[in-house]
Biopython code that builds the backbone (N, CA, C, O; Angstrom):
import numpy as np
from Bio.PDB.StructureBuilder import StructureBuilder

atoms = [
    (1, "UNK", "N", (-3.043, -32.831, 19.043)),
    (1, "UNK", "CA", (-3.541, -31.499, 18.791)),
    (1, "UNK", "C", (-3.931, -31.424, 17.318)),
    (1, "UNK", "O", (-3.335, -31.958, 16.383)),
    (2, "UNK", "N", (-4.774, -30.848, 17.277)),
    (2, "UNK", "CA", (-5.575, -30.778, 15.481)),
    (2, "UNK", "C", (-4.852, -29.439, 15.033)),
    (2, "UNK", "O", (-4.032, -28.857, 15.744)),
    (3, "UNK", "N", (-5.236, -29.032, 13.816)),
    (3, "UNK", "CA", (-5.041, -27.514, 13.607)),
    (3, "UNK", "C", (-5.785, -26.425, 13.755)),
    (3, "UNK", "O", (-7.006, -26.384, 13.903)),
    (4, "UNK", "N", (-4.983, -25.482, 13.709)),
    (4, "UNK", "CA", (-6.038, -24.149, 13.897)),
    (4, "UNK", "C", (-5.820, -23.478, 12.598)),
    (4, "UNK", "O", (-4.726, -23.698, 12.079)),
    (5, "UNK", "N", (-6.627, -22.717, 11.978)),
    (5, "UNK", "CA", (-6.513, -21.999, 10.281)),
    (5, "UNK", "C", (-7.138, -20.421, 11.288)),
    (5, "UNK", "O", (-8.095, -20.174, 12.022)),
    (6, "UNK", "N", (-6.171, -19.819, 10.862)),
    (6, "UNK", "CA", (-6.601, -18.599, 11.297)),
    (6, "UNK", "C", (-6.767, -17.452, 10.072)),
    (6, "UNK", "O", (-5.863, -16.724, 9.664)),
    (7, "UNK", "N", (-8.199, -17.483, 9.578)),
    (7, "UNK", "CA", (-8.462, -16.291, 8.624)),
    (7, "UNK", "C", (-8.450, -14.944, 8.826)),
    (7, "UNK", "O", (-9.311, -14.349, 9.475)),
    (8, "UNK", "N", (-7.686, -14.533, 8.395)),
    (8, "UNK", "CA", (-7.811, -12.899, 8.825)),
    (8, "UNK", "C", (-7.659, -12.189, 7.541)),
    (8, "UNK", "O", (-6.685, -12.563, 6.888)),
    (9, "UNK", "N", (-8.288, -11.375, 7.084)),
    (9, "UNK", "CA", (-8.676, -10.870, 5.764)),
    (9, "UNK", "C", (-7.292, -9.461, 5.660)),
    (9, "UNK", "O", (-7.304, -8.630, 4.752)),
    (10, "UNK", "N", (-6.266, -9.480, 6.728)),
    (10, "UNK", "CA", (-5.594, -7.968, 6.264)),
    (10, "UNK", "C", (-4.015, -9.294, 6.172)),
    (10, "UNK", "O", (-2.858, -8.875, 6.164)),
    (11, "UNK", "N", (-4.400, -11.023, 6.108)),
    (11, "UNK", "CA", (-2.685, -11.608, 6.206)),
    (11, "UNK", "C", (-2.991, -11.664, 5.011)),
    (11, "UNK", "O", (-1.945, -12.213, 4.661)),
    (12, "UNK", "N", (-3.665, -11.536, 3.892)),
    (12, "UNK", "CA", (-3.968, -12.055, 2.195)),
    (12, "UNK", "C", (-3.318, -11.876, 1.373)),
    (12, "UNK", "O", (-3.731, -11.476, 0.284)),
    (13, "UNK", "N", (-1.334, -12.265, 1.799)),
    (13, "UNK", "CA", (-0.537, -12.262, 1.104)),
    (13, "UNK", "C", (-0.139, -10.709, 0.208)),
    (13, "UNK", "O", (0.192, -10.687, -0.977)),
    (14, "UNK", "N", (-0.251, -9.639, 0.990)),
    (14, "UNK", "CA", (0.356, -8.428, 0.894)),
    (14, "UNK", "C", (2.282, -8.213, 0.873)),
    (14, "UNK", "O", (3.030, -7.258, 1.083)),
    (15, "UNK", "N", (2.409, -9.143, 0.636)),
    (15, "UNK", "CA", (4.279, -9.519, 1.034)),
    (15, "UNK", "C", (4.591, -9.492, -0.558)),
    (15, "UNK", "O", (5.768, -9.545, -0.916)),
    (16, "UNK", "N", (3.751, -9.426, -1.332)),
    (16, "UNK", "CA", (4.830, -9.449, -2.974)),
    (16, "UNK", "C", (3.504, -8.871, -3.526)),
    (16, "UNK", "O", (2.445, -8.965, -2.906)),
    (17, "UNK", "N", (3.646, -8.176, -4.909)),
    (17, "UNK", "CA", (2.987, -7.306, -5.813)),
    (17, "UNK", "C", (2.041, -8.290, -6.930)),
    (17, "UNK", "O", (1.998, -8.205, -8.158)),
    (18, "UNK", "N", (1.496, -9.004, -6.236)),
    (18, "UNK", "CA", (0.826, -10.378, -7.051)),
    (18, "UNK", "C", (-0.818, -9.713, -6.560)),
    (18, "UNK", "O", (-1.779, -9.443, -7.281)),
    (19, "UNK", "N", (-0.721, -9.637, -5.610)),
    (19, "UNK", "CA", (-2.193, -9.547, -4.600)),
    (19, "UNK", "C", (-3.251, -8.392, -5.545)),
    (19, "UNK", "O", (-2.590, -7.519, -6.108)),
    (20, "UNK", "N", (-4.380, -8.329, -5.708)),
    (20, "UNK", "CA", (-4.528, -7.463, -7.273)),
    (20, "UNK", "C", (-5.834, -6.829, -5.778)),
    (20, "UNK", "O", (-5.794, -5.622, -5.538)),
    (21, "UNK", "N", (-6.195, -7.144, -5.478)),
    (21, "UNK", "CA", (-6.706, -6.607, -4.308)),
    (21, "UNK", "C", (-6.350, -5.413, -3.068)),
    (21, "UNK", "O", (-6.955, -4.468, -2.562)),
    (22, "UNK", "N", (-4.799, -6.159, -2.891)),
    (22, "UNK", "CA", (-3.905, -5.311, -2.064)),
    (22, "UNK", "C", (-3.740, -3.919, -3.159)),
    (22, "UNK", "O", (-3.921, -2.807, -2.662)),
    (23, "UNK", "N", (-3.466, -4.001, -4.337)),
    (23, "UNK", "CA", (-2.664, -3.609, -5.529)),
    (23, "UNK", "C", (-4.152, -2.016, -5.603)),
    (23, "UNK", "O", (-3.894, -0.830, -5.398)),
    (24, "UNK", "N", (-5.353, -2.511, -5.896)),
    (24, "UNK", "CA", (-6.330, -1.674, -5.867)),
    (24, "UNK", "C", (-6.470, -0.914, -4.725)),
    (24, "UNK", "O", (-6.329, 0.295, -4.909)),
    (25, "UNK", "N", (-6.806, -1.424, -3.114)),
    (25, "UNK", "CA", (-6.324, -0.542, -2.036)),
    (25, "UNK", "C", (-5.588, 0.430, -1.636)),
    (25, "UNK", "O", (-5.850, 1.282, -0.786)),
    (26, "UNK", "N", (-4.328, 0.244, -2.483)),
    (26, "UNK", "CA", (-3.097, 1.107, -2.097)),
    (26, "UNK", "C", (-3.178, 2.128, -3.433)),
    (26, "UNK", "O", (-2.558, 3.184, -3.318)),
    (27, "UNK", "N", (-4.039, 1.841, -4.935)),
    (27, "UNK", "CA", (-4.459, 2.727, -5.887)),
    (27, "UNK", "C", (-5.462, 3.372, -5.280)),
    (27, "UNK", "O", (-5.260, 4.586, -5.250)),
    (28, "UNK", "N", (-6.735, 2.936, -4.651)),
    (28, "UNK", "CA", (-7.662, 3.915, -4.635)),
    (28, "UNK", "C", (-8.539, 3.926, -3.420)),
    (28, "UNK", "O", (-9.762, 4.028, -3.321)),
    (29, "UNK", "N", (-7.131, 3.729, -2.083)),
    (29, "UNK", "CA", (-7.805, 3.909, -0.552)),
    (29, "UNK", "C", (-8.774, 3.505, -0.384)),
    (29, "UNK", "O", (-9.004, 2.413, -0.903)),
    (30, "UNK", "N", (-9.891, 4.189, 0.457)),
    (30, "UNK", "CA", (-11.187, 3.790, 0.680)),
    (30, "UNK", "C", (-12.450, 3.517, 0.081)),
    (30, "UNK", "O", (-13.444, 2.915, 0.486)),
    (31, "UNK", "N", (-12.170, 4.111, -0.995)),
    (31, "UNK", "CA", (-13.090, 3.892, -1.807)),
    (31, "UNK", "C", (-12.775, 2.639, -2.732)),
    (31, "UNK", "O", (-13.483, 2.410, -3.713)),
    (32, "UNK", "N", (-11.564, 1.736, -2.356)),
    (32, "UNK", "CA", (-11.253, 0.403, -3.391)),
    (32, "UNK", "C", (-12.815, -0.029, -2.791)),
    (32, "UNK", "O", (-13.360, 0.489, -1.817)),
    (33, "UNK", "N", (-13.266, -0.914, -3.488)),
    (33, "UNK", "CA", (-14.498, -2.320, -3.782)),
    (33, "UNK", "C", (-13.758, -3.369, -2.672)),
    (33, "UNK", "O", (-14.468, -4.263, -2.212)),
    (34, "UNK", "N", (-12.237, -3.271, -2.198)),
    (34, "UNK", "CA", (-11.658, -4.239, -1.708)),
    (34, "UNK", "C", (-11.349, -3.945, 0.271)),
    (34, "UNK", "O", (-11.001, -4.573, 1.271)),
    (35, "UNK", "N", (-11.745, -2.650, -0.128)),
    (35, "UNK", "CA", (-10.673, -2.018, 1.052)),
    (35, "UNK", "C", (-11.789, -2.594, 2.704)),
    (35, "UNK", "O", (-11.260, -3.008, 3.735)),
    (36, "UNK", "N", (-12.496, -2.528, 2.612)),
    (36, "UNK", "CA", (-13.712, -3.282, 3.858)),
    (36, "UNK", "C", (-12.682, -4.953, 3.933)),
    (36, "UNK", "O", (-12.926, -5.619, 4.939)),
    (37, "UNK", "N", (-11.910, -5.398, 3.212)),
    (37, "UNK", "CA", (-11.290, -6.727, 3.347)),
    (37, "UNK", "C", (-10.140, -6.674, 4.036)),
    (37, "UNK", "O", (-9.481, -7.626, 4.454)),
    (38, "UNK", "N", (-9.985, -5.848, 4.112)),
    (38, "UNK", "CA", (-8.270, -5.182, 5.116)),
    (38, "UNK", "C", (-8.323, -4.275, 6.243)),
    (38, "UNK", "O", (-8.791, -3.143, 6.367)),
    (39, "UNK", "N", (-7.734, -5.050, 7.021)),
    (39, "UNK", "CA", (-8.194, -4.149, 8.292)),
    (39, "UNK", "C", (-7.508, -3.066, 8.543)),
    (39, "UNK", "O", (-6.600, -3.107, 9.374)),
    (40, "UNK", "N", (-7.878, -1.703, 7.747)),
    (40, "UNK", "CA", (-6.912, -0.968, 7.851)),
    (40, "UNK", "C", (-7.966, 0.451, 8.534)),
    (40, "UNK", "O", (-9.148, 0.675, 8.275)),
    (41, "UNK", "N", (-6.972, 1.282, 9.515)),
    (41, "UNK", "CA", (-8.137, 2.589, 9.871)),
    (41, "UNK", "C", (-7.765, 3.485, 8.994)),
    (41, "UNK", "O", (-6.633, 3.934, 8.811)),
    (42, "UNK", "N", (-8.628, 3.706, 8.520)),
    (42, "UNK", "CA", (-9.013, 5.079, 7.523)),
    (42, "UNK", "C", (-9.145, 6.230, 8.111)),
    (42, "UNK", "O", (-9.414, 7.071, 7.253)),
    (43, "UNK", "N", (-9.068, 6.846, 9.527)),
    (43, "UNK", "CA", (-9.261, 7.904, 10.076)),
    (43, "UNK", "C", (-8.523, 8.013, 11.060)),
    (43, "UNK", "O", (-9.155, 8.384, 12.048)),
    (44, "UNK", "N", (-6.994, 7.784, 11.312)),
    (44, "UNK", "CA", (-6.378, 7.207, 12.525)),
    (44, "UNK", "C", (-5.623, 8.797, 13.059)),
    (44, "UNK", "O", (-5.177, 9.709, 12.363)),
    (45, "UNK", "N", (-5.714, 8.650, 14.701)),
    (45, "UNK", "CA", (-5.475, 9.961, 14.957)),
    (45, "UNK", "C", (-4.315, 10.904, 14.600)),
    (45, "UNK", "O", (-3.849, 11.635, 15.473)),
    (46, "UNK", "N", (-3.987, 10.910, 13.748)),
    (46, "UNK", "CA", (-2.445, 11.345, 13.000)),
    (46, "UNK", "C", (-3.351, 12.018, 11.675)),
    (46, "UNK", "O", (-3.827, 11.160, 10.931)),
    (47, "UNK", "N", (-3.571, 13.121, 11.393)),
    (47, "UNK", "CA", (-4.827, 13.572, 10.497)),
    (47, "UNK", "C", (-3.758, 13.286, 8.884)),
    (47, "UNK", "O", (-4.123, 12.634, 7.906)),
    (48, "UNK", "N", (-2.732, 13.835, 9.019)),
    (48, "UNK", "CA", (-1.920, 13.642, 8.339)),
    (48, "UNK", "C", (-1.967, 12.231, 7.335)),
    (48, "UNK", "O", (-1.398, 12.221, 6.243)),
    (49, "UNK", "N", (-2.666, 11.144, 7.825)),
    (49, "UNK", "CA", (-2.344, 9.612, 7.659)),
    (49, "UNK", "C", (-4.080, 9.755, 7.025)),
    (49, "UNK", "O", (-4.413, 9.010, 6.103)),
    (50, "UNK", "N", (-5.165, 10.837, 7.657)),
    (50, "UNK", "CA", (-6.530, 9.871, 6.727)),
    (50, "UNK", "C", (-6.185, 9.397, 5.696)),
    (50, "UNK", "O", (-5.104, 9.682, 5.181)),
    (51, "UNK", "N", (-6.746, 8.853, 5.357)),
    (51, "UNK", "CA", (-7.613, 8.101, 4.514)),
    (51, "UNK", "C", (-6.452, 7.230, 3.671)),
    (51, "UNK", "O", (-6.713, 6.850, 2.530)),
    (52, "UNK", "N", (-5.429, 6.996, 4.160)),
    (52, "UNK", "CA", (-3.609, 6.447, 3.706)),
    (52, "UNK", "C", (-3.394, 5.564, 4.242)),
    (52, "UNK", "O", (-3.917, 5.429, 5.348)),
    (53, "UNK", "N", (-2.431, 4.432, 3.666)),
    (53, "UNK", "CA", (-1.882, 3.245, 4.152)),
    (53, "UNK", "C", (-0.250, 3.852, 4.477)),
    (53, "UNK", "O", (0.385, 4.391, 3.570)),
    (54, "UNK", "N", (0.151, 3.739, 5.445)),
    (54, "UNK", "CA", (0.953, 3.584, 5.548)),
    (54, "UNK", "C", (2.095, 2.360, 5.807)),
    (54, "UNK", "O", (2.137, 1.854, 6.929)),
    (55, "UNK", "N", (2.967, 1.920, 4.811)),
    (55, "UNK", "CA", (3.376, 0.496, 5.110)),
    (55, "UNK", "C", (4.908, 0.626, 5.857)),
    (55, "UNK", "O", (5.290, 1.749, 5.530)),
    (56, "UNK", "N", (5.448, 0.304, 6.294)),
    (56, "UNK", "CA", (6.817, -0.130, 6.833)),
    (56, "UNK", "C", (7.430, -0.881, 6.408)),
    (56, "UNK", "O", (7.213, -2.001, 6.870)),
    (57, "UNK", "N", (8.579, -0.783, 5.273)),
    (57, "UNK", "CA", (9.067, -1.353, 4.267)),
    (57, "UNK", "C", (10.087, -1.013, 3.556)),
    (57, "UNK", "O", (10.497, -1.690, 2.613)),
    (58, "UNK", "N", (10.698, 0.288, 4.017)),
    (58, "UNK", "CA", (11.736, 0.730, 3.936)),
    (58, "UNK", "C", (12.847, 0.362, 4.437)),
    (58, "UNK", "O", (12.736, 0.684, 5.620)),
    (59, "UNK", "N", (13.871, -0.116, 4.295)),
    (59, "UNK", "CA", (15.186, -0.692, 4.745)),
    (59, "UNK", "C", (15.984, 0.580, 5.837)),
    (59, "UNK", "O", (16.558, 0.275, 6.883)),
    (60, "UNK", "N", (15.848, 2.092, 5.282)),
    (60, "UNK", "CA", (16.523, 3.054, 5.784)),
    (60, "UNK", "C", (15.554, 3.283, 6.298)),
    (60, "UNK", "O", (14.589, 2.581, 6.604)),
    (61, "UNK", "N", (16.009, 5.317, 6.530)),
    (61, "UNK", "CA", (15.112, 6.464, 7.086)),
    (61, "UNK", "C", (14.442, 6.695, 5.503)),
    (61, "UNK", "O", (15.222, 6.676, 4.550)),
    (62, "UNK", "N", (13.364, 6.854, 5.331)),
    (62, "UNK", "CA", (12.226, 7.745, 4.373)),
    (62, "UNK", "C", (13.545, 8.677, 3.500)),
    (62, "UNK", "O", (14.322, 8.243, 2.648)),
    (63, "UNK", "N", (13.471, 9.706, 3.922)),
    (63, "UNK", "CA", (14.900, 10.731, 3.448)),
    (63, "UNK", "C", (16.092, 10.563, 2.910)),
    (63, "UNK", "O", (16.653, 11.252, 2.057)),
    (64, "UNK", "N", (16.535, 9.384, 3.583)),
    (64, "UNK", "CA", (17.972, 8.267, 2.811)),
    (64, "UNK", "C", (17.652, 7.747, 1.477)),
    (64, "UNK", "O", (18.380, 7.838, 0.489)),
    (65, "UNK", "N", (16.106, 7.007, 1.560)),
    (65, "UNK", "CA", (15.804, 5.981, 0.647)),
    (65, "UNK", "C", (15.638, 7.337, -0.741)),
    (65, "UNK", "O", (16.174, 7.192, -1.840)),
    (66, "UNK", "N", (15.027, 8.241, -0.462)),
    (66, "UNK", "CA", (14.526, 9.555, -1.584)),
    (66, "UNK", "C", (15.695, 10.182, -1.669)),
    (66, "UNK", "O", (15.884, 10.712, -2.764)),
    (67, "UNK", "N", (16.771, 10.332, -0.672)),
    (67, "UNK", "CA", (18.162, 10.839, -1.626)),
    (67, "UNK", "C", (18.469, 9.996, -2.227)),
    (67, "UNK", "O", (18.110, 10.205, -3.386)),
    (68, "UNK", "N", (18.994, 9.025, -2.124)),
    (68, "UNK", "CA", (19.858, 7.950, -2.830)),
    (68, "UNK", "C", (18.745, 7.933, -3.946)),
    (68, "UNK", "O", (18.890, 9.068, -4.398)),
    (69, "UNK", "N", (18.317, 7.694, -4.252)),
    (69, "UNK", "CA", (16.901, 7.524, -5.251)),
    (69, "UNK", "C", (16.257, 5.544, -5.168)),
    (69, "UNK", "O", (15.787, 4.707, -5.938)),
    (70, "UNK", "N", (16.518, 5.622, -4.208)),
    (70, "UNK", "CA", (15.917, 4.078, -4.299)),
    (70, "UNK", "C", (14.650, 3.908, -3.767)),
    (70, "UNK", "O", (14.293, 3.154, -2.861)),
    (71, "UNK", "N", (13.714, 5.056, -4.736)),
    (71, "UNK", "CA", (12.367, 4.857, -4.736)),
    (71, "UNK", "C", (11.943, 5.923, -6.143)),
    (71, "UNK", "O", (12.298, 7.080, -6.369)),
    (72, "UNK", "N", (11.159, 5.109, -6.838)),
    (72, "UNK", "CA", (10.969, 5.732, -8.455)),
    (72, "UNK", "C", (9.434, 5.601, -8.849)),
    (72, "UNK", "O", (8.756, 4.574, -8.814)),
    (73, "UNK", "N", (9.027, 6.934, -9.249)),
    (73, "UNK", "CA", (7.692, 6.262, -9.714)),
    (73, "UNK", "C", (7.294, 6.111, -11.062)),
    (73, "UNK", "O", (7.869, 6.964, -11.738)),
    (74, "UNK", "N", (6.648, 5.483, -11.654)),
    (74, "UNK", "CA", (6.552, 4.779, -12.221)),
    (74, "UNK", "C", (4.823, 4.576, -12.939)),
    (74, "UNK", "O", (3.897, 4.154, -12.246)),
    (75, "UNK", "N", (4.681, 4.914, -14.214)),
    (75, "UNK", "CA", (3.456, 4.839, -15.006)),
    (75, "UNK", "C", (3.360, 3.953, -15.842)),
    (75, "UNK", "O", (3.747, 4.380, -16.931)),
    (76, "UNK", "N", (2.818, 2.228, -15.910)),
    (76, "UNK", "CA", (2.610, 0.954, -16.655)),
    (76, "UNK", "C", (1.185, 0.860, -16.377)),
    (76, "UNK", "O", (0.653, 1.018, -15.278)),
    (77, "UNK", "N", (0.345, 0.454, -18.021)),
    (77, "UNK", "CA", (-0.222, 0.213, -17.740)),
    (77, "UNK", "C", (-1.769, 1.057, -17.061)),
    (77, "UNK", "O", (-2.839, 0.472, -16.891)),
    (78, "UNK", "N", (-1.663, 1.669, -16.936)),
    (78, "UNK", "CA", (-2.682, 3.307, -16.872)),
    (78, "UNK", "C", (-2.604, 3.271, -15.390)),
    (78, "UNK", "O", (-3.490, 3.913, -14.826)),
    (79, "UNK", "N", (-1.694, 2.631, -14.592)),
    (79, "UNK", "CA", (-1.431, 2.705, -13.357)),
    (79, "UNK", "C", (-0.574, 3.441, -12.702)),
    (79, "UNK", "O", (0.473, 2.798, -12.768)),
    (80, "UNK", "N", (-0.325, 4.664, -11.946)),
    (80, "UNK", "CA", (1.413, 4.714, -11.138)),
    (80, "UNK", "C", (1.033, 3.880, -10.263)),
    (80, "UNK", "O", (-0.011, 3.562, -9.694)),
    (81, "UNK", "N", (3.375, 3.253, -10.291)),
    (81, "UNK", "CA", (3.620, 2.895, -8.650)),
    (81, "UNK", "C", (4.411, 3.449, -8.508)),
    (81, "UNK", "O", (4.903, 4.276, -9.275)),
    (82, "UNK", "N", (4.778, 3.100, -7.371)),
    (82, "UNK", "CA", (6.421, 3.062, -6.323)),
    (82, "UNK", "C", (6.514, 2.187, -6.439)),
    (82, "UNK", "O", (5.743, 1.277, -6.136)),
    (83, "UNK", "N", (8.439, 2.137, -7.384)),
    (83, "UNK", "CA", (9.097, 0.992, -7.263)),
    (83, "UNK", "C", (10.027, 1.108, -5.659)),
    (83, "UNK", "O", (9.966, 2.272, -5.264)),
    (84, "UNK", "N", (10.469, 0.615, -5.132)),
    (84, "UNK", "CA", (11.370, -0.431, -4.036)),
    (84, "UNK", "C", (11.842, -1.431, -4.088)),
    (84, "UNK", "O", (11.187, -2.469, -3.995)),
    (85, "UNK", "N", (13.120, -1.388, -4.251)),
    (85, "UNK", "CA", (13.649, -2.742, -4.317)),
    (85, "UNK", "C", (13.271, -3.492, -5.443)),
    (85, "UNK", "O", (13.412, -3.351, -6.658)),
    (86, "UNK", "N", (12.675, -4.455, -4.598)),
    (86, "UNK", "CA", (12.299, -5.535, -5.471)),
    (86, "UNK", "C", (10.406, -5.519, -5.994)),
    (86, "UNK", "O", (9.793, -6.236, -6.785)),
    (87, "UNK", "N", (9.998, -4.459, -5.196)),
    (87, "UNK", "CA", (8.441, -4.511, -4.583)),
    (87, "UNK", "C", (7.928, -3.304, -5.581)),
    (87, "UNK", "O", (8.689, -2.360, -5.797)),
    (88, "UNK", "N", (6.754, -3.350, -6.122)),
    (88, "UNK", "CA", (5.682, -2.101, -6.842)),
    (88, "UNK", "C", (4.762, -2.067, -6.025)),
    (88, "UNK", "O", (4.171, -3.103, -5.724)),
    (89, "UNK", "N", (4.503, -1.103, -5.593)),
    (89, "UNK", "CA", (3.203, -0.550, -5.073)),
    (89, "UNK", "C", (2.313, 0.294, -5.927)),
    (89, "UNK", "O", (2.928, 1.208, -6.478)),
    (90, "UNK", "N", (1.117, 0.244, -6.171)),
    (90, "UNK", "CA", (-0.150, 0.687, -6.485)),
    (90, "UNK", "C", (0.527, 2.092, -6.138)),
    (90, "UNK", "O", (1.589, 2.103, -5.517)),
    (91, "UNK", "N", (-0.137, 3.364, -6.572)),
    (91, "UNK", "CA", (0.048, 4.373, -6.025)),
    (91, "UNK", "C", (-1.093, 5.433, -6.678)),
    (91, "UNK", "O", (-1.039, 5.853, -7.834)),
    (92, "UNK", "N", (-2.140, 5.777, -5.692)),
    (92, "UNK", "CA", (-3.062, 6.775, -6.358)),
    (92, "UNK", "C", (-2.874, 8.112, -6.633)),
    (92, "UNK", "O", (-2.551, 8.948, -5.789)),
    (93, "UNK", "N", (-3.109, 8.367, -8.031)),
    (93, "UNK", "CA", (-2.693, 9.813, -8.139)),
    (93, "UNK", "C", (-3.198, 11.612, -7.449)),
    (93, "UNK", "O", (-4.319, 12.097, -7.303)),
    (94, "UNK", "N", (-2.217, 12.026, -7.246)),
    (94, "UNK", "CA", (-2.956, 12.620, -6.471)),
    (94, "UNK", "C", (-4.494, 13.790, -7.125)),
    (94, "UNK", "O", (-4.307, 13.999, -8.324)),
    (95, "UNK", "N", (-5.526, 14.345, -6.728)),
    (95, "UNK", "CA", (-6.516, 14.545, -6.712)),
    (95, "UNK", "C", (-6.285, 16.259, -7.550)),
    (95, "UNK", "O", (-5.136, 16.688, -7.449)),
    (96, "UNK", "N", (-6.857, 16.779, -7.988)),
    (96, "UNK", "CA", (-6.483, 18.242, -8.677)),
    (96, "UNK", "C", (-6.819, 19.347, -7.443)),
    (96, "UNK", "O", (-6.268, 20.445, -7.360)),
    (97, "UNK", "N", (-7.726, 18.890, -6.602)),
    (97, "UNK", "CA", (-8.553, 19.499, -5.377)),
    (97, "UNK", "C", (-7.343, 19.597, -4.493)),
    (97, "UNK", "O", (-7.182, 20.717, -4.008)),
    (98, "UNK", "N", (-6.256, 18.480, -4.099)),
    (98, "UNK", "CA", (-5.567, 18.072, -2.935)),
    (98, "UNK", "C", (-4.452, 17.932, -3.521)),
    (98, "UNK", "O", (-3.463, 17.565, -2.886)),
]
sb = StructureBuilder()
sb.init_structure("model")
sb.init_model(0)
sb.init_chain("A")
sb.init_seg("    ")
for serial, (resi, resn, name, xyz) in enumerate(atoms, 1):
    if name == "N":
        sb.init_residue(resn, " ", resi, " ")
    sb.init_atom(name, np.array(xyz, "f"), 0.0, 1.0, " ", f" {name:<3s}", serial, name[0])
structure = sb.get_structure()
């Protein structure tokens, strides 16, 4: 049996805060230069969720992780994130409109 390489543009190493691609997506949604590279829906029937990534990455419930405070945000760099754990996420600020 030979190999198979399976490219898929949304596995591009999103698992650690290195990815500067992933990093822009999760700063500036649909409108990243990057975001057509990730297969993500931008309009998914949950209206609540447009135009948002939602990731699954929390150890607890959402509510546990924000009492305890083991989620902080964070301004380096002319960027916010969300720290977690061990993980930074990009985080776009929110809009003066929204």
């Amino acid at each position: 049996m030979g190999h198979i390489l399976d490219f898929v543009p949304n596995h591009m190493g999103v698992g650690t805060d290195e990815n500067a691609w992933w990093q822009d997506v999760l700063e500036n949604g649909p409108s990243s230069r990057y975001a057509s590279y990730f297969d993500i829906d931008w309009d998914p029937l949950k209206t609540d969720l447009h135009a948002k990534v939602l990731l699954p990455v929390l150890g607890e419930q959402f509510g546990e992780v924000l009492e305890i405070g083991k989620l902080a945000l964070e301004f380096a760099e002319g960027t916010f994130f969300v720290r977690y754990a061990n993980r930074r996420f990009s985080r776009r600020p929110p809009s003066r409109s929204g």
